[in-house]
C-alpha positions in Angstrom: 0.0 0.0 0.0 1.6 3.1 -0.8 1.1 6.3 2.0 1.3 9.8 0.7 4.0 11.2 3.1 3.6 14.5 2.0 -0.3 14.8 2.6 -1.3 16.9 5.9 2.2 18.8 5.9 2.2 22.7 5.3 5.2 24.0 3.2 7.0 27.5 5.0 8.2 29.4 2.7 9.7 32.9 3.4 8.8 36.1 1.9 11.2 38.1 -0.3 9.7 41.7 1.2 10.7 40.6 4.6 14.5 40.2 4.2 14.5 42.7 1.3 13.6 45.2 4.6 16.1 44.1 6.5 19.0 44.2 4.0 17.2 47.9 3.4 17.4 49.1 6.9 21.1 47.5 7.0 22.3 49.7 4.6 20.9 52.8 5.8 22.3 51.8 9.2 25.8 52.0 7.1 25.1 54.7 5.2 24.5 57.5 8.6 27.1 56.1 10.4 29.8 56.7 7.5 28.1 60.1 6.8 28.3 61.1 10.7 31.8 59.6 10.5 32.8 61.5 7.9 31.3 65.0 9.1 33.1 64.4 12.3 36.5 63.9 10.7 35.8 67.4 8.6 35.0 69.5 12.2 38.0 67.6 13.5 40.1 69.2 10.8 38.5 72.5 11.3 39.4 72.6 14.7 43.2 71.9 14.3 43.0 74.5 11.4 43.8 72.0 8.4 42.1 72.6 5.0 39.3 70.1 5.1 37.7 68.2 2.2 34.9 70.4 2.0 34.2 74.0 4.1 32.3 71.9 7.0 30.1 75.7 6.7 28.4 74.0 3.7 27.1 70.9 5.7 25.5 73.3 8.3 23.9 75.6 6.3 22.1 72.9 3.9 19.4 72.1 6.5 19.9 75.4 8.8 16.4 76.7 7.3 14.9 73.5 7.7 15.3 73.1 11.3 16.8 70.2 10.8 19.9 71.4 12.1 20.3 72.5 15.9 23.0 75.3 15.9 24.4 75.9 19.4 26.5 79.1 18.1 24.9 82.7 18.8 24.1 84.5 15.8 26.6 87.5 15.7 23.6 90.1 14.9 20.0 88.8 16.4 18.2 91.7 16.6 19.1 93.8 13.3 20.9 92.6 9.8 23.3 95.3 9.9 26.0 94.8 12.3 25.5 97.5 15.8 28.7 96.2 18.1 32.2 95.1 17.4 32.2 91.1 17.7 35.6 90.7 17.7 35.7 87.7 15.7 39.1 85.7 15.3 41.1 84.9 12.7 40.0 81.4 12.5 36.5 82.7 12.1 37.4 84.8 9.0 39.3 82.2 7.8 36.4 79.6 7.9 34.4 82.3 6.2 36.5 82.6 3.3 36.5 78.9 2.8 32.9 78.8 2.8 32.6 81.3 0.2 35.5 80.0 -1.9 34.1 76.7 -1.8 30.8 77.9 -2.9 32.0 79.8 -5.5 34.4 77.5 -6.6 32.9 74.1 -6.2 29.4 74.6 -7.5 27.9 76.7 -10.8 24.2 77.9 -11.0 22.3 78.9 -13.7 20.3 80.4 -11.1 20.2 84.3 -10.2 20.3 85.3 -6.4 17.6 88.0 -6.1 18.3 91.2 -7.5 21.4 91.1 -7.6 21.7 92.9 -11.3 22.7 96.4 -12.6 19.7 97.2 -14.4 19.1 100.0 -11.4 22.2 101.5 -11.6 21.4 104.6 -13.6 18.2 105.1 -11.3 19.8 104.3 -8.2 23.2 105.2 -8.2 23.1 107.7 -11.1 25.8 105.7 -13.2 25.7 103.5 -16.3 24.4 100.0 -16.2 27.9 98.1 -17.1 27.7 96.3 -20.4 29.3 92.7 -18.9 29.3 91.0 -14.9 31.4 88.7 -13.9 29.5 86.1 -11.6 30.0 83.5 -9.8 27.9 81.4 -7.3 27.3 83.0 -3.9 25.0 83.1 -1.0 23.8 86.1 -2.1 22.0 87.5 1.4 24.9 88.0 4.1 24.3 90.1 6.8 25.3 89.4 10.2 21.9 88.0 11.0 23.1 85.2 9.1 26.5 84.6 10.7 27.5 82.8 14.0 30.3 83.1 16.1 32.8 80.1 16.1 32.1 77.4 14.9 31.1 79.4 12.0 27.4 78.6 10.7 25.9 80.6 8.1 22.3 80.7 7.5 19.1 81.8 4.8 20.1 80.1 1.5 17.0 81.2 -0.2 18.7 83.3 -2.1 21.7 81.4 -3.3 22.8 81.3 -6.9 25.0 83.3 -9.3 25.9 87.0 -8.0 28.4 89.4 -9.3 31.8 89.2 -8.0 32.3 90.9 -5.4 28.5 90.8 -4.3 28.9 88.9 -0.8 31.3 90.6 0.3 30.1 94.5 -0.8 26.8 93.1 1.3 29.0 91.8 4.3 30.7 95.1 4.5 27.5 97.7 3.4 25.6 95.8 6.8 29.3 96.3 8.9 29.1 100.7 8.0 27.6 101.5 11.6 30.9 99.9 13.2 34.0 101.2 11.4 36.6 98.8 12.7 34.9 95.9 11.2 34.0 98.0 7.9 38.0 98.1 7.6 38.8 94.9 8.6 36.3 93.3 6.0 37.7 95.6 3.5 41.0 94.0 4.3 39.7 90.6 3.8 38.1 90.5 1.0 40.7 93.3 -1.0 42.0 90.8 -3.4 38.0 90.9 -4.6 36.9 94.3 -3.8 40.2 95.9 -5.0 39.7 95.0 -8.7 37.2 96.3 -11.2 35.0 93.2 -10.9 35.0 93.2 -7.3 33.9 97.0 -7.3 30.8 96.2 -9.4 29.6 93.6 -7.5 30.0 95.9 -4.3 28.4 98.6 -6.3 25.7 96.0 -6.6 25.2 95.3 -3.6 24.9 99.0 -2.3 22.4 99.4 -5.2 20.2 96.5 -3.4 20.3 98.0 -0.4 19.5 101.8 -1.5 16.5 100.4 -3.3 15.7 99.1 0.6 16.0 103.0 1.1 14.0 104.4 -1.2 11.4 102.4 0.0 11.9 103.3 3.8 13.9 100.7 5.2 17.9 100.9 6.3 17.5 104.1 7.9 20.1 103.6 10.4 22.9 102.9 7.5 21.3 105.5 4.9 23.7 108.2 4.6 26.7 105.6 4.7 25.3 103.6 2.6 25.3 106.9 0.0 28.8 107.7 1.5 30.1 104.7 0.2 28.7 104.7 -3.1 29.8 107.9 -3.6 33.3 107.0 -2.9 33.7 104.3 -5.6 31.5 106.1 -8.2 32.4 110.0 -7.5 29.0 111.2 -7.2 26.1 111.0 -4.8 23.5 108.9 -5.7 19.9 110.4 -6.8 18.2 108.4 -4.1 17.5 110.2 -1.0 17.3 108.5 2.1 14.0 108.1 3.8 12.4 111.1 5.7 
């Protein structure tokens, strides 16, 4: 007599999905703990002062305006973009600044314009010709002290990232520093191998132009008249637009 062995047993078989999810969550596992390794071995290099892979400035700021992102720095200037107190920032702060811009600048290009960060107003504005050519590269494009920490260095507000003139960042970083002379100079000493040449001067010229249409319009009235000081030191003449009554 012949007995079906097989008859009243149940076959197991295991589900693909199952241990596909489990190889899945492995390599995520892997994934954030090289990534946090890796970000931990750029601040380490920060720290000693070595040149790091990449300005550890541009893994904060990525998800600052998310809140993903928990910055324990202060922010230099809290209460008002332009700067009201000397900070006295260190050398290793400016340094880490200019890698962050550098980097931006020269690791990453953009079809995309920050803002209004044109010439078009110049003749309106400044009461000069609109230039025929800019030289741009990629930039922040919005940095006033609100959107700088102390050490570690953090900047903040990328909305408006993208190509700016030459020269742009930094003729914004030193139009909101006018109310405290000191660090006026001393970002004019940083940044003089950009603001110094003809480039560098129209992108500073842009900026000012920015911020005088913020005038015009009632804003800035604290930095007015140096904002129109300084303008009329790297054009010759005063510029048409009044500051706010």
């Amino acid at each position: 007599m012949h007995v079906d062995t097989q008859r009243g047993h149940r076959r197991h078989h295991r589900r693909p999905g199952r241990d596909n999810g489990w190889l899945l969550l492995a390599l995520l596992t892997l994934g954030a703990l090289f990534l946090a390794t890796f970000i931990r071995w750029l601040f380490a290099r920060e720290r000693t002062g070595r040149e790091p892979l990449l300005s550890t400035s541009l893994f904060r700021v990525r998800t600052s305006n998310l809140g993903l992102t928990h910055i324990p720095q202060p922010v230099i200037s809290p209460a008002t973009p332009e700067l009201l107190a000397d900070p006295h920032l260190t050398h290793g702060w400016w340094t880490a600044l200019h890698r962050a811009l550098d980097h931006l600048a020269g690791c990453l290009r953009s079809g995309r314009r920050s803002g209004r960060s044109g010439c078009a107003a110049f003749p309106l504005i400044l009461g000069i010709d609109a230039p025929d050519r800019i030289e741009r590269v990629t930039g922040h494009g919005d940095l006033p002290w609100a959107n700088l920490t102390h050490v570690l260095l953090t900047v903040m507000d990328w909305e408006r990232w993208g190509s700016v003139p030459v020269g742009f960042d930094a003729g914004l970083l030193h139009a909101y520093s006018l109310r405290v002379p000191a660090v006026a100079a001393r970002v004019r000493h940083e940044f003089a191998g950009i603001l110094a040449t003809p480039a560098g001067q129209l992108g500073e010229l842009a900026a000012l132009c920015e911020l005088l249409q913020s005038v015009a319009q009632g804003e800035y009235a604290d930095i007015a008249e140096p904002l129109m000081k300084r303008a009329e030191a790297l054009t010759g003449r005063r510029p048409p637009v009044p500051p706010p009554r």
